[in-house]
C-alpha positions as CSV (number, residue, x, y, z in Angstrom):
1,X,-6.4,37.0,43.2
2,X,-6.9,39.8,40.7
3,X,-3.6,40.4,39.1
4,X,-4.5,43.4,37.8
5,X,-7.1,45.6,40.5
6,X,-9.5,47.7,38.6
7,X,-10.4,51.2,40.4
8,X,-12.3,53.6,39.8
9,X,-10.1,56.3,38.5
10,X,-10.2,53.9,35.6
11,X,-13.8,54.6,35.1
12,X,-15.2,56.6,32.2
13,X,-18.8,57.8,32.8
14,X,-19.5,55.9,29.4
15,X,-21.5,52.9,29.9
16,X,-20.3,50.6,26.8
17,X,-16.7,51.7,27.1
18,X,-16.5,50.7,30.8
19,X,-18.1,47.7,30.6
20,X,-15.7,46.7,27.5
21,X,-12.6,47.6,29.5
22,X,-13.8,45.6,33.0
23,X,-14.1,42.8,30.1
24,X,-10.3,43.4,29.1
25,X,-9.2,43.7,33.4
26,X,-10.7,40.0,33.3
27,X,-8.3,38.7,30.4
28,X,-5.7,40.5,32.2
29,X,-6.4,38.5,35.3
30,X,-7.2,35.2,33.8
31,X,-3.9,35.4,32.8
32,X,-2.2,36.5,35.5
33,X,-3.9,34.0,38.0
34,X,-2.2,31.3,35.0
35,X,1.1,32.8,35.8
36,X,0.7,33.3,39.4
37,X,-0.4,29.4,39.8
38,X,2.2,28.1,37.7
39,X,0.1,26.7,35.4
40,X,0.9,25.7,32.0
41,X,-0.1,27.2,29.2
42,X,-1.1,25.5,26.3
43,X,-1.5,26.2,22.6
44,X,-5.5,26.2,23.1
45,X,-5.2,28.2,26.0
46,X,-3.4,30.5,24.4
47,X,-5.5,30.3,21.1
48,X,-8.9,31.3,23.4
49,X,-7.1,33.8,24.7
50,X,-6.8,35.6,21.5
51,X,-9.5,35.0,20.2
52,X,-11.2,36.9,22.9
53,X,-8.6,39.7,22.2
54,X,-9.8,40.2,18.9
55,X,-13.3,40.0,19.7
56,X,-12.6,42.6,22.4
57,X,-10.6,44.8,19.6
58,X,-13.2,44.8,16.8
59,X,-16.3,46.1,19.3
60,X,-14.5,48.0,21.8
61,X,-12.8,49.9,18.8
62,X,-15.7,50.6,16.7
63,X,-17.9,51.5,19.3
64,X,-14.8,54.3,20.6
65,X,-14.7,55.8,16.9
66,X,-18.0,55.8,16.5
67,X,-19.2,58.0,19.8
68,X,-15.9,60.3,18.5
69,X,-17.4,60.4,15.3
70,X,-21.0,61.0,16.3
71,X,-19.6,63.7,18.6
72,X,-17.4,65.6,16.3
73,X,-14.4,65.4,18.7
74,X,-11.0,67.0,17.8
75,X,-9.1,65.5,14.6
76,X,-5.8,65.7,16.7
77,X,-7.4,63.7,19.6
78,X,-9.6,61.4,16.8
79,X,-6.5,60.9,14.1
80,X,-4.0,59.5,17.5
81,X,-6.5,57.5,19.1
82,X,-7.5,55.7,16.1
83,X,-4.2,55.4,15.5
84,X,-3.3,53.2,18.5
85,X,-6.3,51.1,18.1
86,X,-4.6,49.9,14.9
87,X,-1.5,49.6,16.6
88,X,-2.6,47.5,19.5
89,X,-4.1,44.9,16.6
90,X,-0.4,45.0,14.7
91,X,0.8,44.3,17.9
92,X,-1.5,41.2,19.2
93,X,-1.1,40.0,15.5
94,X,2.5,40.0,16.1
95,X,2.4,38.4,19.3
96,X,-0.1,35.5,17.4
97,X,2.6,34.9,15.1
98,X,5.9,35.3,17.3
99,X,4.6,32.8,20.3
100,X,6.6,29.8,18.9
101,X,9.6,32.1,19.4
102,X,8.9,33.7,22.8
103,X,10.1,31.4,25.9
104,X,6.6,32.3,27.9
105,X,4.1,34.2,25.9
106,X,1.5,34.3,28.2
107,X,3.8,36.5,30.4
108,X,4.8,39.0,27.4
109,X,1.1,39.5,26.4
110,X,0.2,40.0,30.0
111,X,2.8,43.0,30.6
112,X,1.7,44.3,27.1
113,X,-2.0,44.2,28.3
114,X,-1.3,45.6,31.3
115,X,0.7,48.4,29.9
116,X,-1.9,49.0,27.5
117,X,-4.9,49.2,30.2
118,X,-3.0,51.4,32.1
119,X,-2.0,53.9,29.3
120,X,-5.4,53.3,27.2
121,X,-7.9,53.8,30.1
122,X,-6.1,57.0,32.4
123,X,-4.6,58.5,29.2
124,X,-7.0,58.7,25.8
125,X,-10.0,57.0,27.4
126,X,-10.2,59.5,29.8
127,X,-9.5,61.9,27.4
128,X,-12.4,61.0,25.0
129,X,-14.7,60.9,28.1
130,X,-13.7,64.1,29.2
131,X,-14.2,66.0,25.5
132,X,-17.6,64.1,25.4
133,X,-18.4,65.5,28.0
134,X,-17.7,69.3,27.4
135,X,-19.2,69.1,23.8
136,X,-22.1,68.0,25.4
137,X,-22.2,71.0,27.8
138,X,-22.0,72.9,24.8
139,X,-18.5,73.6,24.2
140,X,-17.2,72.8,20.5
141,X,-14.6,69.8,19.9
142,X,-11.5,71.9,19.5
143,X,-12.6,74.2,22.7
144,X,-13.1,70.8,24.6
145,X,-9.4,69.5,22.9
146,X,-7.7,72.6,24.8
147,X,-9.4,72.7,27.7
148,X,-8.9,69.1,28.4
149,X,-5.3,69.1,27.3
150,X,-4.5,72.9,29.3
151,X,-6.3,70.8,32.5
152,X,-3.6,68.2,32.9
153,X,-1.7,68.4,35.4
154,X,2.4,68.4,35.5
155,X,2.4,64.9,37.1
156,X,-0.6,63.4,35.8
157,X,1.4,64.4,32.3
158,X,4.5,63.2,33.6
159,X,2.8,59.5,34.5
160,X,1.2,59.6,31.6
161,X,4.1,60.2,29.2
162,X,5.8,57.4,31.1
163,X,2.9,55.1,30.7
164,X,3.3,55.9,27.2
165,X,6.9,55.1,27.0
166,X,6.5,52.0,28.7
167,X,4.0,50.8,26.1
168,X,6.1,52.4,23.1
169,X,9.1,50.3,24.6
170,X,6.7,47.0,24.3
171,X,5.1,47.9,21.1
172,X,8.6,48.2,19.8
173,X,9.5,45.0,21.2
174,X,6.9,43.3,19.9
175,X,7.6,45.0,16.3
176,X,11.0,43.2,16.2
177,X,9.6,40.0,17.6
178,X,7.5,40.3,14.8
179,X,10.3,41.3,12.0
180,X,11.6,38.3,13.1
181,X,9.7,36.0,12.8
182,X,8.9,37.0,9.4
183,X,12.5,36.7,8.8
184,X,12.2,33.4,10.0
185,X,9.1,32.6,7.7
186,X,11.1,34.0,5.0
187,X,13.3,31.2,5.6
188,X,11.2,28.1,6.0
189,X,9.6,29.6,2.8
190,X,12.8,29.4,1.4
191,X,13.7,25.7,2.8
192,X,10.1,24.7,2.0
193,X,11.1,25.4,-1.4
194,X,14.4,23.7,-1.2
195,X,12.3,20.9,0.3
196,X,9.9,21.0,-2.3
197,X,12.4,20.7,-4.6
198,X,14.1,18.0,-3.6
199,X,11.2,16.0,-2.9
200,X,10.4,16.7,-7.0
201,X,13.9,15.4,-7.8
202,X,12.7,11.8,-5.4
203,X,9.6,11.9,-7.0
204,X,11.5,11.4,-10.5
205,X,13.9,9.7,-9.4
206,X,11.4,7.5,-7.7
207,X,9.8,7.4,-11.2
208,X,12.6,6.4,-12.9
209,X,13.7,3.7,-10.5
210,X,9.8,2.5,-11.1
211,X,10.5,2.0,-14.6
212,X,13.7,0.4,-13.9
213,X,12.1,-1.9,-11.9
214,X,9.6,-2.8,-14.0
215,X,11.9,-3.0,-16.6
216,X,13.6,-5.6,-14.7
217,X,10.8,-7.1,-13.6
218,X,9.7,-7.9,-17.6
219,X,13.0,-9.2,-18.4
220,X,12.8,-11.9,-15.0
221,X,9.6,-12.4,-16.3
222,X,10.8,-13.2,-19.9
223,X,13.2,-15.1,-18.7
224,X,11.5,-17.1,-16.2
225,X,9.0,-17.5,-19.3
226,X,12.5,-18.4,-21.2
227,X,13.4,-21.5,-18.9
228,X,9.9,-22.9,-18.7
229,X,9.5,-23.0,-22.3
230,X,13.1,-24.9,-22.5
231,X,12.0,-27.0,-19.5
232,X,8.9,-27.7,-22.0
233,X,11.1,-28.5,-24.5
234,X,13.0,-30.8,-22.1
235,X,9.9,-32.7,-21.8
236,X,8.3,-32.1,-24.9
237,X,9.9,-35.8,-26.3
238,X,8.5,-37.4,-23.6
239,X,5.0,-36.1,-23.6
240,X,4.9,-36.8,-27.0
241,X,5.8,-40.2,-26.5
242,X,3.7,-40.6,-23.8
243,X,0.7,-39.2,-26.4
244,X,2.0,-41.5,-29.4
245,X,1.2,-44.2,-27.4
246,X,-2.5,-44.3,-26.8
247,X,-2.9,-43.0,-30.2
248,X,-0.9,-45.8,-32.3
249,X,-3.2,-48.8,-30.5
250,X,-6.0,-46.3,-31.3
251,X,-5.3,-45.9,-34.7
252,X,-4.9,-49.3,-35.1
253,X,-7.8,-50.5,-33.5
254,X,-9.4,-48.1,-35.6
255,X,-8.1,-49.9,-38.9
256,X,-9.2,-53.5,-37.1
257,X,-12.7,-51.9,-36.8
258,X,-12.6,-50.6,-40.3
259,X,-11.9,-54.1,-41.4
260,X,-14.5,-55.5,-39.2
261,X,-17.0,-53.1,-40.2
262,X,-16.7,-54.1,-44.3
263,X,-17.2,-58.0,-43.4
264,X,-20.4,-57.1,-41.5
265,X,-21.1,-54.5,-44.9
266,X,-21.1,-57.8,-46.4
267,X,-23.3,-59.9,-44.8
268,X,-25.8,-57.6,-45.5
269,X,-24.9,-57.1,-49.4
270,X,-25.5,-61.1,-49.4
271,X,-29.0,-60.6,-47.0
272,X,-29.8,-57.5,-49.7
273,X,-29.1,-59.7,-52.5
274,X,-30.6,-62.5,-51.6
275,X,-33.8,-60.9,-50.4
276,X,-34.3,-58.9,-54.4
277,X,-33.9,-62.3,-56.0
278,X,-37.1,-64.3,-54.3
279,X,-39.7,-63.7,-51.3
280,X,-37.7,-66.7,-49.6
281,X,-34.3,-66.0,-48.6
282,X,-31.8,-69.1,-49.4
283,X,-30.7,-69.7,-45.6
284,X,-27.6,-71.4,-47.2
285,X,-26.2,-68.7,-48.9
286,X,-26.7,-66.0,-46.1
287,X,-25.2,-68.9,-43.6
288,X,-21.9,-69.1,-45.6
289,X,-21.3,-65.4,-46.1
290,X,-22.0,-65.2,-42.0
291,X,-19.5,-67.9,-41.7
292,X,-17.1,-66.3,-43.6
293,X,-17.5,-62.8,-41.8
294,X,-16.9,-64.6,-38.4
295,X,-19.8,-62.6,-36.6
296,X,-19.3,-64.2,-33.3
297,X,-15.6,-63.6,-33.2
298,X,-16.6,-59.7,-34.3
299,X,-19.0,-59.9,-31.8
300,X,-16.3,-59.8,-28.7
301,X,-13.6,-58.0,-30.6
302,X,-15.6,-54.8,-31.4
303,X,-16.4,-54.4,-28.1
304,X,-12.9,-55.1,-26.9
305,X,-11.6,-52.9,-29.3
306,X,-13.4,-50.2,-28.3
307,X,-13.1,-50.1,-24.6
308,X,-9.2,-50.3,-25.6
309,X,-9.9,-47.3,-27.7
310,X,-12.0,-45.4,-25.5
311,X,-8.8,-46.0,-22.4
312,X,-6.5,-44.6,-24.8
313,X,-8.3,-41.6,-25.9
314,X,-9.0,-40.9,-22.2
315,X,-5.1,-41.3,-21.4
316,X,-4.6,-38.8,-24.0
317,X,-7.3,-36.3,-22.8
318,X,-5.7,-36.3,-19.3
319,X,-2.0,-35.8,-20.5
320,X,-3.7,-32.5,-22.0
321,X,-5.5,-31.5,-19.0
322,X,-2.4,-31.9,-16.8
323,X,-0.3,-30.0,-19.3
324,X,-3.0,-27.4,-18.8
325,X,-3.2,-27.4,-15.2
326,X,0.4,-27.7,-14.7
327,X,0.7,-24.4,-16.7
328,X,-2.5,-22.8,-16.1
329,X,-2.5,-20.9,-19.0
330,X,-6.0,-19.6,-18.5
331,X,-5.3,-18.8,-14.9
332,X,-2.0,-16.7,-14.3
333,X,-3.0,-14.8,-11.9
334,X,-3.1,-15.0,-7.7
335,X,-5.4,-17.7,-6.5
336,X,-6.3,-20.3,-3.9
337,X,-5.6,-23.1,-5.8
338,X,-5.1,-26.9,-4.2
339,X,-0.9,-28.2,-3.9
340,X,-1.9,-31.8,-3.8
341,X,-3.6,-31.3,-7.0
342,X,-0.5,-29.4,-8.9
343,X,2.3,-31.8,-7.8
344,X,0.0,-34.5,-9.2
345,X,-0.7,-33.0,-12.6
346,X,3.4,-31.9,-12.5
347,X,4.3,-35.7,-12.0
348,X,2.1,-36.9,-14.9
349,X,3.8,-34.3,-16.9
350,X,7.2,-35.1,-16.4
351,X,6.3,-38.9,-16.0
352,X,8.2,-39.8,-19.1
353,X,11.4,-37.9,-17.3
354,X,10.7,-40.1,-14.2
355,X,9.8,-43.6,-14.7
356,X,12.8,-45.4,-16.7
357,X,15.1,-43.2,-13.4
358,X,12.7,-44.0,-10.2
359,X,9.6,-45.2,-8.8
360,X,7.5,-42.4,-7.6
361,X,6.3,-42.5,-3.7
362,X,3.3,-40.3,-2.9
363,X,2.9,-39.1,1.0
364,X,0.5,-36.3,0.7
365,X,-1.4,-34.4,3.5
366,X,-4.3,-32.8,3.8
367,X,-3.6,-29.4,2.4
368,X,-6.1,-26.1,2.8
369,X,-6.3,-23.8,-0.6
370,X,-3.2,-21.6,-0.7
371,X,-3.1,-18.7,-2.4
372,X,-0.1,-18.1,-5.3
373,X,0.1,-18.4,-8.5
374,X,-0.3,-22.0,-9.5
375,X,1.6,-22.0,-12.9
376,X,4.9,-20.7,-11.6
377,X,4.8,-22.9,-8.3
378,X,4.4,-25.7,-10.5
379,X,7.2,-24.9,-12.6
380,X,9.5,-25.2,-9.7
381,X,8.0,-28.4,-8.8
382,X,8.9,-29.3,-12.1
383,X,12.4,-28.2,-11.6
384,X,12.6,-30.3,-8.2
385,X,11.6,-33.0,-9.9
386,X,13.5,-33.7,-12.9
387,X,16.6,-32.6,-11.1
388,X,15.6,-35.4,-8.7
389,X,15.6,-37.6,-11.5
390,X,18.4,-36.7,-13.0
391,X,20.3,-37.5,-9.9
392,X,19.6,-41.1,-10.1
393,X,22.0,-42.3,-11.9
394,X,20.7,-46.0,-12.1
395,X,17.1,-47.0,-10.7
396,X,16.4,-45.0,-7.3
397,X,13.2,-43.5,-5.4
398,X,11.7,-40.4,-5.5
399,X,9.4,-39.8,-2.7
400,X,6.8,-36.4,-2.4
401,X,5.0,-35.3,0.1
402,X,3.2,-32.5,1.9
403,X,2.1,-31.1,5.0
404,X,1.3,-28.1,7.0
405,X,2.5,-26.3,10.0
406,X,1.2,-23.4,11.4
407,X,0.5,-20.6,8.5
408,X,2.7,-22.3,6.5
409,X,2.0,-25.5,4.0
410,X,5.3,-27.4,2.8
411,X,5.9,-29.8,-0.6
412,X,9.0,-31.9,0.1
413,X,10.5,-33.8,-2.9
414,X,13.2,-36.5,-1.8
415,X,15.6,-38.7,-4.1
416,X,18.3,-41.6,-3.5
417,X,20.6,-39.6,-6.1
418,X,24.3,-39.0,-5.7
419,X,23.7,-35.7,-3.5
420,X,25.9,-32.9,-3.3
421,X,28.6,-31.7,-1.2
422,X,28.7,-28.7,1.1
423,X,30.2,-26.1,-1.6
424,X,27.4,-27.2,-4.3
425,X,24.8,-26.9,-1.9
426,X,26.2,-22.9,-1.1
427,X,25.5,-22.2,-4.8
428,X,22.9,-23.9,-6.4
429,X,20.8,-21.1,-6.2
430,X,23.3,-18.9,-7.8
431,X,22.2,-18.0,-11.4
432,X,23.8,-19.9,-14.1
433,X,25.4,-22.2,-11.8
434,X,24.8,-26.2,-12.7
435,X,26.9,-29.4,-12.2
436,X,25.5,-30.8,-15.1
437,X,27.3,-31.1,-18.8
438,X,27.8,-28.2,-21.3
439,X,24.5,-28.4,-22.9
440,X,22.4,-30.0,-20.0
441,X,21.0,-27.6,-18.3
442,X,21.1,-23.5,-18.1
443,X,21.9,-23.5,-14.5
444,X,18.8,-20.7,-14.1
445,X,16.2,-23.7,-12.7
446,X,17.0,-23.4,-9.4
447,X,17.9,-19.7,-9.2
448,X,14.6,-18.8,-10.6
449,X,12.7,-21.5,-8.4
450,X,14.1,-19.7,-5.6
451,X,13.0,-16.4,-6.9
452,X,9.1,-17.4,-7.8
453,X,8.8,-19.1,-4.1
454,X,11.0,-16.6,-2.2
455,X,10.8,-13.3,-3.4
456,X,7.1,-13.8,-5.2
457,X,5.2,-15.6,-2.5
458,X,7.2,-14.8,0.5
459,X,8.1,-18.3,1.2
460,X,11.4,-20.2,2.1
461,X,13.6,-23.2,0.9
462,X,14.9,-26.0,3.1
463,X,17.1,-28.3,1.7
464,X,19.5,-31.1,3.1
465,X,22.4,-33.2,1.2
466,X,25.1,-35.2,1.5
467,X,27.7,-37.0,-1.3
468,X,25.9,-40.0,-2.2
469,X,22.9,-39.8,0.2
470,X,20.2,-38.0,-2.1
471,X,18.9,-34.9,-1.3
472,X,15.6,-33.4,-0.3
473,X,14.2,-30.2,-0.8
474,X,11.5,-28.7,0.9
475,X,9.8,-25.2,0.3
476,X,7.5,-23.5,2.3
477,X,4.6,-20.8,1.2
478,X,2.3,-18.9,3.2
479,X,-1.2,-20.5,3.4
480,X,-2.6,-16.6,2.9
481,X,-0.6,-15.7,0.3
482,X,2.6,-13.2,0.9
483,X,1.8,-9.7,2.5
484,X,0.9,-6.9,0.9
C-alpha cells in the first residue's frame, strides 16, 4: 500500500521534473510500507535510503535551476526556490547526522519527505511550471511572476501557506536536532581529547614502567648471574681437584716416558758409535748397552703408560665439556635441548660435591627435546643437587630421575638427608632465607631456582619432606616451552 498516493494535481507538464518527483513518491512509500509493516530499520537501510536522497537532490535540483535559468524566470521566484533546494540538503544532512539521536528516524524523515512533496510539488513546482509555461506563450518572466501569483486563489494560498508552515515547523526541528548533535560532537571532541590525553599519560607511564621492568629484569639477571658464579666458586675446589688428578699421573707418566725415551736415545748412540768405528758391528757391546736400557721392560711400560695418559687426558677433556654444557655459554638462548643429557653433565660437575656425601642413583626416562634455556635449568639442578648433598650428613643416597606426563616432562632429585619440617618447607623459596651457617650459603639458590623454572618457563615445583626422612623435589616444565 502506497503510503503516500501520487495524483495528478501533482503533475507538472514537465517531463524530467515529473518523473524525478514519482521517483521521490517511491522513497516516500518504501518507507512508509517499513513503518506500516513494522519492520526494522537498520543502519544500511537507512544508509541506502539516503543515498538515494542525495542522488535525487543533486539531479532533480540542477535540472530545476537550469530550465529556470534557460527560461529567464523571475529572480523573486528563482532566488526562493533555489533557496529551498539548499535548505532541503541542510536539512537531510542534519537528519544523516542526528539519526543516532532520534528514537525512529525513519518515521521523522518520512513526515519531512512528505511535507516537503506536498509543499514542493503543489506550491513552487507548480509555480515554475506555470511561469514556463506563459514565457513560452510569449509573456516575459516578471509578467508570467504576476500573473501566476495574482491567479492563486484565497484557499489554494491559504493551503499553501499552511503547507509551508508545516515544513518550516520541520525544517526547524530538524535545525535543532542538528545544533544538537553538533553540541554533542563538540563534546565527544572534547572527551576524545580528554581520552587522548590520558591514553598519552598510559602510554608513558607504560613506558616508564617498561624501563622499570627491564631495569629489574637486568638486576634478577645480574643476580641470578651473581649466585651461579658463587655456586661456581662453591665448586670450583672440587673441579679443580677433580682436573689435578688426571693431570699429576699424566705429568708423571710423562717424566717416566722422558726417562724411557733417553735409555732408548742410548742404545742407538752405542749402535751409531759402534757402526762409525768398523763395517762389523761388535754384537757384544750393542748387547750390553740393550741390556742396560731394559728394552723389553720399555717395551710394555710405554704402552702402558700411554693408554694411562691418553684415560687421563680424556677424563680431563670431558670435565671441560660438561662444564660447558652445564653452562652453555655459547648457547643462552631458548632451545630444544635434551634433560637427560643436562642432569648428567650437572652431576659430573658437582661430582666432587657428591661422592665423599652419597652414592648417586640414576632412573632416567625417555625424555622428548624441551624447549628452555638449558644453562639456567641446569643451574637449578645444580642447586637441587648440592643442597641434596649437603643434607647428608653422613653417607646417604641421592637418587634422579625423570619422566613425562602429558605436556609436561619432570626431573625429580631425592636424598636420605635430615629433611625439613613444615615451617622450613613454607619458606625455602623465600629470598635470602637458608638453614645453613653464616657463611654457607646466600639463601637466594632456591628463590631464584624457583624464579628461572616458574616465572621463566612457566613450570611448577613439587616438593615433599619430613624431619629426618629426606626430601624430594620435583619440577615440572612444559615440553613446548612457556606461552607466548
Amino acid at each position: 500500500m502506497d503510503a503516500f498516493a501520487w495524483d495528478e494535481r501533482f503533475v507538472t507538464g514537465i517531463e524530467i521534473v515529473d518523473r524525478q518527483h514519482r521517483h521521490l513518491v517511491d522513497i516516500v512509500n518504501q518507507v512508509g510500507d517499513m513503518l506500516l509493516g513494522g519492520d526494522q530499520v537498520t543502519e544500511m537501510t537507512l544508509q541506502g535510503l539516503f543515498k538515494q536522497l542525495a542522488d535525487y537532490a543533486v539531479q532533480h535540483f540542477a535540472d530545476e535551476e537550469q530550465l529556470m535559468k534557460e527560461y529567464g524566470l523571475d529572480a523573486r521566484h528563482a532566488e526562493v526556490h533555489t533557496k529551498h533546494h539548499k535548505d532541503f540538503i541542510q536539512q537531510v544532512v542534519a537528519m544523516w547526522k542526528s539519526r543516532a539521536t532520534m528514537k525512529n528516524p525513519a518515521e521523522v524523515l518520512h513526515g519531512f519527505l512528505t511535507a516537503w512533496l506536498t509543499f514542493h510539488i503543489l506550491s513552487e513546482d507548480q509555480d515554475m511550471a506555470h511561469q514556463i509555461n506563459l514565457v513560452k506563450a510569449g509573456k516575459t518572466p516578471v509578467l508570467a511572476f504576476d500573473l501566476e501569483h495574482h491567479e492563486v486563489d484565497s484557499s489554494t494560498s491559504a493551503l499553501l501557506d499552511a503547507l509551508h508552515k508545516l515544513y518550516h515547523v520541520l525544517s526547524v526541528t530538524n535545525q535543532d536536532l542538528a545544533e544538537t548533535n553538533a553540541h554533542l560532537e563538540d563534546k565527544v571532541t572534547a572527551r576524545t581529547e580528554e581520552l587522548t590525553s590520558a591514553n598519552e599519560q598510559l602510554a608513558a607511564e607504560h613506558k616508564e614502567l617498561v624501563a622499570m621492568l627491564k631495569k629489574v629484569e637486568d638486576a634478577q639477571n645480574q643476580l641470578l648471574q651473581s649466585e651461579k658464579m658463587a655456586a661456581i666458586g662453591q665448586l670450583a675446589a672440587g673441579v679443580a681437584h677433580e682436573i689435578n688428578n688426571p693431570i699429576g699421573f699424566v705429568n708423571s707418566n710423562l717424566g717416566t716416558l722422558r726417562s724411557y725415551t733417553e735409555r732408548l736415545l742410548n742404545v742407538i748412540g752405542a749402535y751409531e758409535q759402534c757402526q762409525a768405528k768398523a763395517k762389523d758391528i761388535p754384537l757384544d757391546e750393542i748387547m750390553a748397552v740393550r741390556a742396560e736400557a731394559d728394552l723389553d721392560f720399555l717395551r710394555e711400560d710405554v704402552i702402558s703408560l700411554l693408554k694411562e695418559s691418553q684415560e687421563g687426558l680424556s677424563r680431563v677433556k670431558k670435565i671441560v665439556q660438561d662444564l660447558k654444557d652445564f653452562s652453555h655459554v655459547d648457547e643462552a638462548e631458548w632451545q630444544q635441548a635434551d634433560l637427560n643429557e643436562g642432569l648428567e653433565s650437572t652431576l659430573n660437575v658437582v661430582a666432587n660435591e657428591i661422592k665423599y656425601k652419597a652414592e648417586v642413583v640414576r632412573q632416567y626416562g625417555q625424555l622428548p627435546a624441551v624447549r628452555c634455556i638449558p644453562a639456567q635449568v641446569n643451574q637449578v639442578l645444580m642447586n637441587l643437587l648440592v643442597n641434596a648433598a649437603q643434607a647428608i650428613e653422613n653417607r646417604g643416597t641421592i637418587t634422579v630421575r625423570s619422566g613425562i606426563e602429558g605436556p609436561m616432562a619432570w626431573i625429580e632429585v631425592q636424598d636420605t638427608g635430615k629433611g625439613m619440617s613444615a615451617d622450613t618447607q613454607k619458606r625455602i623459596f623465600e629470598p635470602f632465607f637458608t638453614t645453613k651457617p653464616v657463611g654457607k650459603g646466600t639463601g637466594l639458590g632456591l628463590s631464584l631456582s624457583y624464579d628461572i623454572i616458574v616465572k621463566r618457563h612457566s613450570g611448577r615445583f613439587e616438593v615433599k619432606s619430613e624431619p629426618n626422612a629426606g626430601s624430594v623435589f620435583r619440577l615440572w616444565l612444559p615440553v613446548a616451552g612457556p606461552a607466548t
